[in-house]
N, C-alpha and C positions, 0 to 999 in steps of 0.2 A: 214738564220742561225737559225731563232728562231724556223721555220717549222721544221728542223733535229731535234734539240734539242725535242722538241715534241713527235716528231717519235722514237727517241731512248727510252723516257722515258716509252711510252706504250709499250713498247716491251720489257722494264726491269721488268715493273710492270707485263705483263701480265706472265711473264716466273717463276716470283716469287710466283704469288699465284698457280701454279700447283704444283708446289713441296711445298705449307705450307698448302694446305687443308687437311681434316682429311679423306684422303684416301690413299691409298698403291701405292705408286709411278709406275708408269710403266717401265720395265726393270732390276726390282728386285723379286727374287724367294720370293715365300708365303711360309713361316711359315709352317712346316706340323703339330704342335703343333692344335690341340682341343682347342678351345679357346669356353666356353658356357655363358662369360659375356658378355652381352649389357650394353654400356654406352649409357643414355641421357644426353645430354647438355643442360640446361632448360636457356633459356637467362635471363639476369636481365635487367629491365629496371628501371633509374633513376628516382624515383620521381620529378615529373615537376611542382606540386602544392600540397603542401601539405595542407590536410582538416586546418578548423578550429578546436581547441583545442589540438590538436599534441601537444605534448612534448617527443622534441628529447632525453629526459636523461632516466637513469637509473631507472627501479623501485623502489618503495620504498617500505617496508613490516610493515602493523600495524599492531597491537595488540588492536586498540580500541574496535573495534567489537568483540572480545574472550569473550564466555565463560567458568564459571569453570565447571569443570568436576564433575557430580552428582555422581561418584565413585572415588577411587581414582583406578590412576593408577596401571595396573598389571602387570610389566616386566615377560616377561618370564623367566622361570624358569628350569633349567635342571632336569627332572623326575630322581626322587632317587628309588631305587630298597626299600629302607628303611623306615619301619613303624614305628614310634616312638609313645610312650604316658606315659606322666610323670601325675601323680594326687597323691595329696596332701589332707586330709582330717582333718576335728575334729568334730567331735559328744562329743557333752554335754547334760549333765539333771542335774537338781537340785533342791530339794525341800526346802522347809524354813514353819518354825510354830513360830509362837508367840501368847504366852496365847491360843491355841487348844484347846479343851475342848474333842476330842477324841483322843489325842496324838498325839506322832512321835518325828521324830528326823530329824534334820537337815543333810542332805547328797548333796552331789555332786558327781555326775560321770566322766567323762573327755575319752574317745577313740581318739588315735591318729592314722593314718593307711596313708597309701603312696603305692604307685602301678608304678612301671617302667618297660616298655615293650619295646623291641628292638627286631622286626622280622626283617628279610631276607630275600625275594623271588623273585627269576631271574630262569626263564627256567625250570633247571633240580632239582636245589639247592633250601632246603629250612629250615634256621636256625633262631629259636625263643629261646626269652631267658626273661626273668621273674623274678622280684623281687617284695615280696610284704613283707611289712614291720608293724605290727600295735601292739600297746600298751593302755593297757587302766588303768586306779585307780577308787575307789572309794575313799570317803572321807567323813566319817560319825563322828557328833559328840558325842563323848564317846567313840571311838575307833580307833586303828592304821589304816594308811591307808593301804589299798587293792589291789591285782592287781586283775584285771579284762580280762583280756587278753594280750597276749604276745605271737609272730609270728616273729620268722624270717623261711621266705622261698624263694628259687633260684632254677628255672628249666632254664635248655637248652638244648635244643631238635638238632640235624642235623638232615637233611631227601635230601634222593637223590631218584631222578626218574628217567626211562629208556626214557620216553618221557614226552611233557608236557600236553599231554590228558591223562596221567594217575594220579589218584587220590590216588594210593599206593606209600610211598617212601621207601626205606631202609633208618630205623633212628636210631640211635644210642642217648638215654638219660639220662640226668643227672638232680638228684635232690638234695637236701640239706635243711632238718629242723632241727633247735632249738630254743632258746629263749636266752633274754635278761639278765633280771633276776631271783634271787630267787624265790621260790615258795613255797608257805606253805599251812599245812592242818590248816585251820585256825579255832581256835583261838590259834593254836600250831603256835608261829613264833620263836622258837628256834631252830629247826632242820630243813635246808630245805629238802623236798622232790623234787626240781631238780631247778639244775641250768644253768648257758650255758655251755653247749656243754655236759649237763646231764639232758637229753640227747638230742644226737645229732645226725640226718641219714643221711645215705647218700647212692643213691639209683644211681646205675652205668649199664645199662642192653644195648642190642642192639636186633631189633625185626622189623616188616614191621606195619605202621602206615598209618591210613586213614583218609585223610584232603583234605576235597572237597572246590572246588572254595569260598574265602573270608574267610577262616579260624576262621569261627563262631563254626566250631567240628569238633573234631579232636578223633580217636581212635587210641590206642597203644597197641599194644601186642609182649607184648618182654618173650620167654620160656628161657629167660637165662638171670637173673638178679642178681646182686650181691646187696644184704643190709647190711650194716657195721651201728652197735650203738655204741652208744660212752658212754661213763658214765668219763669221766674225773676228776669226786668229787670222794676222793676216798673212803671217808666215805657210800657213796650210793654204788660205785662199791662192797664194802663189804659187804653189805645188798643182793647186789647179783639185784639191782635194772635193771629195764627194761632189763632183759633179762640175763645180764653178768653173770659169771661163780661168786657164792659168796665165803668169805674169808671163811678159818679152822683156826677155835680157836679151842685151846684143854679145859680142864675141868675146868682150872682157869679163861678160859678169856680171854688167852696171845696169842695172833695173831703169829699161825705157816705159813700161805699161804696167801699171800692177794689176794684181790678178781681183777677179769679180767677188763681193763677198754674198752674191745671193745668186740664186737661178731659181724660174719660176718655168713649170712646166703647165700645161693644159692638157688633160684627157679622161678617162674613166676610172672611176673608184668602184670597186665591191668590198665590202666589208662583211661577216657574219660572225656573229658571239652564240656561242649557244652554255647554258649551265644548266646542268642536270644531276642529281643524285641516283648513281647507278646501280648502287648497294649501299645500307643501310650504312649511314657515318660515311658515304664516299661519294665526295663531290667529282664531277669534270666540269671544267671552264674549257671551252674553245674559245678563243678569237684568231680570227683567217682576214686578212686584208692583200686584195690584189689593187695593181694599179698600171697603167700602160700608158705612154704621151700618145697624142695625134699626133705631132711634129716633127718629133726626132727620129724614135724609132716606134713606133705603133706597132703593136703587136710584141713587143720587148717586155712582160712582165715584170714586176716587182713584186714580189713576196716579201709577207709578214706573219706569220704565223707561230701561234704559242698554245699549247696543249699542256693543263697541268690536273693534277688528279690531288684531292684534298683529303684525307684520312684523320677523320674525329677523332681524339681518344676521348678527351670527355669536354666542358665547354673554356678549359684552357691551354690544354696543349694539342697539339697536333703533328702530322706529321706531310711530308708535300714532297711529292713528286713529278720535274715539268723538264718540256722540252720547250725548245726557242728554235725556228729556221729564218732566216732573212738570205734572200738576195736581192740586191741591188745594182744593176750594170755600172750606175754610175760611182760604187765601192771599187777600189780596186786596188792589188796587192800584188808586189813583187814589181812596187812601183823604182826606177834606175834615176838619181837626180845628176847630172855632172855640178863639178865644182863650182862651175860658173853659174848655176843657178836651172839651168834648161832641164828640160825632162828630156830625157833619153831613150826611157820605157814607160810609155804609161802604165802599165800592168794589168791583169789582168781580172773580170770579175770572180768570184768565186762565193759556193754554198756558203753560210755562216750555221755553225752548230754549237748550241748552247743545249748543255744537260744537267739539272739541281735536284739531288735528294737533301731533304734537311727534315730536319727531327726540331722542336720547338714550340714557345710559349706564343698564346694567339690570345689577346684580349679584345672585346667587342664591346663596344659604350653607346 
């Protein structure tokens, strides 16, 4: 009995591992499926002695051995199509005497100036935009205090291009200058000779503009620009100042027509900016603006022009050296008013020359 039992059992066993090997049973169709995975079955075998020093757990993770990092960390950061640069400034001078035995007088000067740039360049598109801001006094003893300069100005430029290897855009510009406050022929500080938004421009044109790779210069030439002056004082717009149309008094004095507070010209705009570092720590800024009417006088120039040179000492103080030229026909000086109100000389145009050394703190954020 126990010999059957035997013989049965190899003959269960043997019938069983035919049909559980990992092969395709016989008397079953194949798959016509493409099959191009190979499995290996890698065996595992049971560790039977494990070494000395084994440990069956889990890792542990130190930090003993760390160290700190000679920089600090730089996450990445998602590239902004956007240029940004804010700077803040103050240039001071100041003399003092006591008991001098070749004179003088105690003075202080003080310039305050600020610079906010917001470009824009992606692909085809390319829009800059510009604020610069600066104020200065003197303050000498034995007399009122002085302004010394006073700027407000805001360009914004768009520029589109056909590709991006071209270095011409179609730009359309915009500009805007005036000042703060009063201003006077001094030692005349009873009547100003201009104040904000007397006057005030504003320069609206569209023209093809050339601004090659890193926009350290840029050329503008627009044949079709609008200039609008503003005289908003209406005592100066009466005087007929910067340009406007002036009042008619009749023979007593008595204001028959008051005078224009805007004039709006039409003709061509060139502008060019160029900045360059021309030796190590030493900036040049150009900016050149010319402008002529069709209408009035064509061919009659206006200049703008300001050249300054920027000397790093290290990345807070600095030192700046600049010139400033303006003419304008329709400025004019050595102007004759009679009592009664009329102009009796209109006066004449003349060069304007500004020159600034200043020694000073420059912060950039």
């Amino acid at each position: 009995m126990t010999r059957r039992l035997i013989i049965f059992g190899l003959l269960l066993l043997s019938s069983s591992y035919a049909y559980l090997q990992d092969t395709i049973p016989s008397g079953i169709a194949v798959d016509t499926t493409k099959i191009d995975t190979i499995v290996i079955r890698a065996k595992q075998y049971k560790i039977k002695a494990a070494p000395r020093g084994v440990r069956f757990i889990n890792p542990a993770i130190s930090f003993n051995k760390s160290k700190v990092l000679s920089e600090p960390y730089k996450p990445f950061v998602i590239p902004s199509f956007w240029v940004k640069e804010n700077k803040v400034g103050l240039n001071i001078s100041e003399v003092a005497f006591v008991n001098w035995n070749a004179g003088g007088e105690n003075a202080i000067s003080a310039i305050g100036n600020s610079k906010f740039v917001r470009n824009y360049k992606f692909r085809y598109i390319k829009w800059n935009n510009e604020l610069i801001l600066r104020y200065g006094i003197n303050v000498q003893e034995g007399r009122e205090v002085r302004k010394t300069e006073d700027v407000i100005r805001l360009t914004s430029s768009f520029g589109y291009r056909q590709d991006t290897l071209n270095k011409w855009y179609y730009s359309i510009n915009t500009k805007f200058n005036t000042q703060f406050t009063d201003g006077f022929n001094y030692p005349n500080t009873d009547n100003p000779i201009s104040r904000f938004m007397a006057p005030g421009y504003l320069f609206f044109g569209g023209g093809p503009s050339f601004v090659p790779d890193g926009n350290n210069f840029s050329l503008y030439l627009s044949p079709t620009t609008v200039k609008a002056t503003f005289v908003l004082d209406q005592r100066l717009a009466n005087q007929g100042a910067f340009g406007v149309r002036r009042a008619i008094f009749d023979e007593d004095g008595n204001l028959v027509t008051k005078g224009s507070t805007k004039f709006v010209e039409f003709g061509i705009l060139v502008t060019n900016t160029w900045e360059k570092e021309i030796a190590p720590n030493i900036i040049m800024n150009h900016r050149l603006s010319l402008f002529t009417d069709y209408i009035r006088r064509f061919g009659n120039i206006d200049v703008d022009w300001e050249l300054n040179f920027t000397f790093k000492v290290n990345n807070l103080f600095e030192a700046n050296l600049g010139t400033h030229i303006i003419y304008d026909d329709d400025i004019r000086f050595d102007q004759v008013i009679a009592d009664t109100g009329n102009v009796i000389d209109p006066g004449v145009p003349k060069i304007q020359f500004r020159q600034v050394l200043a020694i000073g703190l420059a912060y950039n954020f």
